[in-house]
C-alpha positions as CSV (number, residue, x, y, z in Angstrom):
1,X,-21.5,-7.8,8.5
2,X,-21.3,-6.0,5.5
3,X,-20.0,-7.5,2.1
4,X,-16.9,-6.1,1.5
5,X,-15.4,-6.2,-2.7
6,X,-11.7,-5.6,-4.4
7,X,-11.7,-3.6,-7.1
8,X,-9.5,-1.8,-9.8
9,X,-8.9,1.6,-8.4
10,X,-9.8,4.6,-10.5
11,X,-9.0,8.2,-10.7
12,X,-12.2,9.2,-9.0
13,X,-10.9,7.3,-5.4
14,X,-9.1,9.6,-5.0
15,X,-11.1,12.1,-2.6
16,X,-12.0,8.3,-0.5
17,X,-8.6,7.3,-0.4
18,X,-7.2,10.5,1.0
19,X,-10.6,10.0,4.1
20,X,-9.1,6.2,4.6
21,X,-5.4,7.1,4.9
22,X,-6.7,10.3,7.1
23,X,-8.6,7.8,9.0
24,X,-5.9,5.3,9.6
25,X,-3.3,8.1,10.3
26,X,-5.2,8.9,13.0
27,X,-4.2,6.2,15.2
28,X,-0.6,6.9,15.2
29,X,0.7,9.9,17.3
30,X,1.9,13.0,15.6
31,X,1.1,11.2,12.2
32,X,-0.8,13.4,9.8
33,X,-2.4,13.4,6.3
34,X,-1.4,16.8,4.3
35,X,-3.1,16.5,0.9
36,X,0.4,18.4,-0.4
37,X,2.2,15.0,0.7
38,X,0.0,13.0,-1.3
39,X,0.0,14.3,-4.8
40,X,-0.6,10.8,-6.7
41,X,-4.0,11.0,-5.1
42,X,-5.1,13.1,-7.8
43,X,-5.1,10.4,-9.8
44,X,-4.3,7.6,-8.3
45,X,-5.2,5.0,-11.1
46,X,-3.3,7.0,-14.0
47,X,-0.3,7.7,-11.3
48,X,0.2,3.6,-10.5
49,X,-0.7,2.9,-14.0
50,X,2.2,5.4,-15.5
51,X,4.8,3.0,-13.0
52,X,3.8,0.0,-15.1
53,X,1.9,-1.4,-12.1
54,X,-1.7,-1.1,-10.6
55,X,-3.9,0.0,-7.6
56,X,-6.8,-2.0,-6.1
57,X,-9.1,-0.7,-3.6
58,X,-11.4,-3.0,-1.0
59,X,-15.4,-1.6,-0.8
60,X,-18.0,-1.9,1.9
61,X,-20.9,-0.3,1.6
62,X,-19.8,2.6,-0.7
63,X,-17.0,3.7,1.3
64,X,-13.2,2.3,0.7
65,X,-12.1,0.3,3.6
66,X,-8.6,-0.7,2.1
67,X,-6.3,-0.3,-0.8
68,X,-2.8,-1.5,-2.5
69,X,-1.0,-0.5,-5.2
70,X,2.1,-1.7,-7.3
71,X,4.9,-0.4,-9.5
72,X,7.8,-1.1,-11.7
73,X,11.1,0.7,-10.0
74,X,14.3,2.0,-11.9
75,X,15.7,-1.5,-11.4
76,X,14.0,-4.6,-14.1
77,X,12.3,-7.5,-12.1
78,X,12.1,-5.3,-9.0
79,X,9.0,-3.5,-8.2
80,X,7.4,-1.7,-5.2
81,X,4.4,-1.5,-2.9
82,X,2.5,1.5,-2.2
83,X,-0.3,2.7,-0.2
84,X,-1.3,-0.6,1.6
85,X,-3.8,0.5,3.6
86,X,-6.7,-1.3,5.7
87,X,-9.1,0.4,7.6
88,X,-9.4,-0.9,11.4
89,X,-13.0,-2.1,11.3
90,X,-12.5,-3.7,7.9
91,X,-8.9,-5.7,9.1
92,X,-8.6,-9.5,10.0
93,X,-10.4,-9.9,7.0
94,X,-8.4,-11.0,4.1
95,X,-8.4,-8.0,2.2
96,X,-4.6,-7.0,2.2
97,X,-3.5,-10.7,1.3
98,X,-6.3,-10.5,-1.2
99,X,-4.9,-7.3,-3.1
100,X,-1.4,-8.5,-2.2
101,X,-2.0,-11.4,-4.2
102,X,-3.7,-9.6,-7.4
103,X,-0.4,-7.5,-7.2
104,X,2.1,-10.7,-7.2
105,X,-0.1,-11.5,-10.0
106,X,0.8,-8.7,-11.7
107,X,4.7,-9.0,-11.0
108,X,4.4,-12.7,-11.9
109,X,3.1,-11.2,-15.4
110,X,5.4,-8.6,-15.8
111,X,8.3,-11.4,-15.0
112,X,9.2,-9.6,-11.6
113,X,11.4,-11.6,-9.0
114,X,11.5,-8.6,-6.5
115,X,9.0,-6.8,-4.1
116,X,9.8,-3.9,-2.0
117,X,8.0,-1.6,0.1
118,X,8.9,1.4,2.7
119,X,6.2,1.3,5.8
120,X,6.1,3.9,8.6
121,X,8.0,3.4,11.6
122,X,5.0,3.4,13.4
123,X,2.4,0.8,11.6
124,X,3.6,-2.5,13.7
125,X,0.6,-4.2,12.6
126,X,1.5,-3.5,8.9
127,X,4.9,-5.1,9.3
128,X,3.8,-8.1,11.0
129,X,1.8,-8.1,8.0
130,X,4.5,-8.2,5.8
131,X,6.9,-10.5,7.2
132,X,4.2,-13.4,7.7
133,X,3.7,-13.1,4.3
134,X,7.5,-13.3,3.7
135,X,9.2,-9.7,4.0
136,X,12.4,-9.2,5.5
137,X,13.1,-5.7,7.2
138,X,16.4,-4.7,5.2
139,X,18.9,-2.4,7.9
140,X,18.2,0.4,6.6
141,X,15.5,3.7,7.3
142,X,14.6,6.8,5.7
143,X,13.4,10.3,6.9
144,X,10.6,11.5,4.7
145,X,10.7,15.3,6.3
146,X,6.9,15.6,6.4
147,X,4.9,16.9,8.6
148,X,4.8,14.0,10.7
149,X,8.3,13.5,11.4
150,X,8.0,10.2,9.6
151,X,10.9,7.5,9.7
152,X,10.2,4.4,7.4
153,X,11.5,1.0,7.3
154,X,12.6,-0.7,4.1
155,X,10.7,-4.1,3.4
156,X,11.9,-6.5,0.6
157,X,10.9,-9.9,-0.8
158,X,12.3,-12.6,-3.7
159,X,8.6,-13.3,-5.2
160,X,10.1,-16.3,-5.9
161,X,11.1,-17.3,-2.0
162,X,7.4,-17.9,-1.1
């Protein structure tokens, strides 16, 4: 097995990031990466970085297996996580509670008492992800109008519930 390292992300993932998410998209049916969609990956490290928040990326062997990124929203104390992503050979390894914990980090910093997140309708293994770590699905979804038809669920946690 390879050794596998977290890191900062930086502007130059972004070509990577766009082959993981492509990757990981590619499980799903009638789910599609269209680099229009995905504008932040231009710069992913500035874009996360201009939210007040951060991205992380996971490493093994020069390729990006996973990634997670955080940002302040309109509201004070609440932010968001984006692009939590883990490639399938590279899962069952620790590396989303690892970023997820350098990004409560962060929100512990910043003074945050709120995480939220929106996940396709379609990654079940992400939400069981998130709840045994302390999400609760709120009832409510959103159509993103993409080109894969997506539908996401809402995800939120008190940081200071767990």
């Amino acid at each position: 097995m390879s050794y596998t390292f977290i890191r900062p992300a930086t502007d130059e993932d972004g070509p990577a990031l766009k082959l993981l998410i492509t990757e990981i998209f590619a499980d799903y049916d009638n789910c599609h990466f269209v680099d229009e969609e995905f504008p932040e990956l231009a710069h992913p490290a500035s874009y996360y970085v201009a939210l007040g928040g951060q991205m992380w990326v996971a490493e093994s062997d020069g390729a990006l297996v996973g990634s997670l990124a955080v940002g302040e929203s309109l509201t004070p104390g609440v932010f968001e996580l984006f692009k939590v992503y883990v490639a399938r050979k590279a899962r069952g390894q620790g590396l989303a509670w690892s970023m997820y914990n350098l990004a409560t980090d962060l929100v512990d910093s910043r003074e945050g008492h709120t995480l939220k997140l929106w996940t396709d309708t379609r990654f079940v293994e992400g939400h069981q992800f998130y709840e045994k770590v302390g999400f609760e699905r709120v009832p409510v979804t959103r159509y993103l109008n993409d080109a894969s038809d997506t539908w996401e669920y809402c995800y939120r946690l008190d940081a200071h519930d767990g």
